[in-house]
N, C-alpha and C positions, 0 to 999 in steps of 0.2 A: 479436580485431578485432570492430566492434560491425558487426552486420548492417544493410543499409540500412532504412529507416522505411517503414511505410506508404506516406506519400505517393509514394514512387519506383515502385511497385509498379503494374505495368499491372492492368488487371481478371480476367485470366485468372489472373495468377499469385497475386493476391488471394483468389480463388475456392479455389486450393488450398491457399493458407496457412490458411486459417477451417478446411477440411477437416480439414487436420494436426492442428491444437490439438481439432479436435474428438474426432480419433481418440485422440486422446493420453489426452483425459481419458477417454474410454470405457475405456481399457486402465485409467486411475488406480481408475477405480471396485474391479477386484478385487484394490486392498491394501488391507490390514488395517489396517494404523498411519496415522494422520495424517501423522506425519512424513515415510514414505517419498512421500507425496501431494505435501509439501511439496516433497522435492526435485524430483522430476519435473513440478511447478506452477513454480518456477522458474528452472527453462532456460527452459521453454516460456515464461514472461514473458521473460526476457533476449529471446529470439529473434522475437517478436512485436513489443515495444515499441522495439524498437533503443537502450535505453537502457543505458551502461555496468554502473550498479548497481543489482541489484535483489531484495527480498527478499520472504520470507512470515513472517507476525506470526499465532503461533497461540494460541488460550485454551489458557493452564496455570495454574490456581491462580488466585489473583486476578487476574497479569496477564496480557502477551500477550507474550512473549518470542519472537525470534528461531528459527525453526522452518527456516530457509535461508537462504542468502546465494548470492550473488555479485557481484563487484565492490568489495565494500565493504571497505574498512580494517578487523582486527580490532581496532582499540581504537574506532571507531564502532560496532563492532557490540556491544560488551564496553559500553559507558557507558548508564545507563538500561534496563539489554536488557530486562526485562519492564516500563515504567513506570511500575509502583507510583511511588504518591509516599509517602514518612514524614515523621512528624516529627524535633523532634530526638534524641529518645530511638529512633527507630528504629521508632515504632510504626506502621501502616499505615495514612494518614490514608483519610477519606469523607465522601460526598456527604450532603443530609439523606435519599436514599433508604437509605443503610447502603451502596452502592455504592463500589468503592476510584476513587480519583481518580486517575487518569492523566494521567503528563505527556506535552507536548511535543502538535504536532499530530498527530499520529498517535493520541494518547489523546482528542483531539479527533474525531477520526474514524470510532475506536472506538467511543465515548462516544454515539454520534449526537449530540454537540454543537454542532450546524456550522447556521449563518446562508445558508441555501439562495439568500437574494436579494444576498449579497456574493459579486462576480463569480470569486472565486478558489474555490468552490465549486459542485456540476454539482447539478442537481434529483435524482438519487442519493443524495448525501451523500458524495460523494468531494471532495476538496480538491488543485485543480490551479493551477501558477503554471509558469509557461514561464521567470519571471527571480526568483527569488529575491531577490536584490539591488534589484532595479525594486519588488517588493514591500514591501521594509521600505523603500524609500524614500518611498515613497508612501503615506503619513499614514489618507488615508481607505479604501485598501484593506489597511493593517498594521492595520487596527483589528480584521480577521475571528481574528489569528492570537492572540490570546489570550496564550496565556501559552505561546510558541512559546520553546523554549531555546538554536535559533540553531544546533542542529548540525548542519543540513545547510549552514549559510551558513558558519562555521567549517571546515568541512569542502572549502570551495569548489565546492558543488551547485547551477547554474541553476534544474534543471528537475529539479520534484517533484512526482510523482503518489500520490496514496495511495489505495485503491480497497478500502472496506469490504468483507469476505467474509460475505454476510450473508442470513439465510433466515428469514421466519418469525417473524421479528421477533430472533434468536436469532445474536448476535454470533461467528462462530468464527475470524474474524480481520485479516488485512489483506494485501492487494497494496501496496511500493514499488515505484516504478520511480525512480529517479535518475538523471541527468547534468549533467555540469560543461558541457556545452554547452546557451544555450539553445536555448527552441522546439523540443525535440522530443518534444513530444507531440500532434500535428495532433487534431481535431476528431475524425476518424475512428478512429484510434489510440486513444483516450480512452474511446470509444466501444466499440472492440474489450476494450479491460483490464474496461471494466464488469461486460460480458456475459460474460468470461472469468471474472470473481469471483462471480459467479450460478451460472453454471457450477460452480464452486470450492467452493459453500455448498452446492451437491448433494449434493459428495462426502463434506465434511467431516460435513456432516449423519449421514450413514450409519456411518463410519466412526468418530465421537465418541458417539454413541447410547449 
């Protein structure tokens, strides 16, 4: 059962919720592995954003594969999972910096590739849409999504957050947050996942070293 959002949240009980996640991640700091960060990064998103599905995308190799889930379908999770892109021989295509090319927005987001003054993008470098479907229908704002492959829209996804993990100039990965209902990601919510991936790039920092 998905928690209620932000916005239902009186200010008292808001005050404790920031508290929690903050504690949580102080406890994250003394693991050792990434991944175990991952799982317990999370929950704490499920629980924070109130969004059905939600995962963490961590640098492995050239790409950024799936380091946690929840909610998500395992054949969503299995298709593209680190988004290298190849050609047809299977070789690992790149950018003219030598850079691998990632698909999908999410390789966008990664990439720091994102059009800051297209409204589906935050002055972060995160990429947020409340309606999926309202997006690709709308010409002049489908134009931010490049070369988006559509599977969260296949998938029957509204509302998609993606929330670069990022320090120092130094990529270690990605916050989703998903749901099939739109508009659930308020203003403040948005706001809260940012600071939680900042947060996020702390750890990772330490702990990929």
């Amino acid at each position: 059962m998905v928690g209620p959002t932000y916005e239902t949240l009186n200010p008292k009980r808001l005050d404790l919720e920031r508290r929690a996640f903050l504690d949580l991640l102080k406890m994250a700091n003394t693991m050792a592995k990434p991944k175990e960060i991952a799982q317990q990064l999370v929950v704490l998103t499920q629980h924070l954003s109130g969004c059905e599905a939600v995962a963490i995308r961590l640098k492995n190799g050239p790409g950024y594969p799936y380091a946690a889930t929840l909610g998500f379908p395992e054949r969503f999770v299995a298709v593209d999972d680190d988004l290298c892109t190849v050609d047809g021989e299977g070789h690992l295509l790149r950018d003219k910096h030598r850079q691998p090319i990632l698909a999908c927005m999410c390789g966008k987001v990664l990439s720091g590739q994102v059009e800051r003054a297209q409204p589906c993008f935050t002055d972060r470098g995160s990429f947020i849409t409340s309606s999926v479907c309202g997006l690709l229908a709308t010409h002049e704002e489908a134009e931010c999504l490049g070369r988006l492959n559509n599977r969260c829209h296949a998938s029957g996804f509204e509302t998609v957050g993606l929330f670069p993990i990022r320090r120092d100039d130094v990529t270690y990965g990605l916050i989703q947050c998903n749901d099939a209902r739109p508009d659930r990601l308020s203003a403040e919510t948005i706001d809260l996942m940012e600071n939680l991936a900042v947060s996020a790039a702390h750890l990772f920092q330490l702990a990929m070293a």
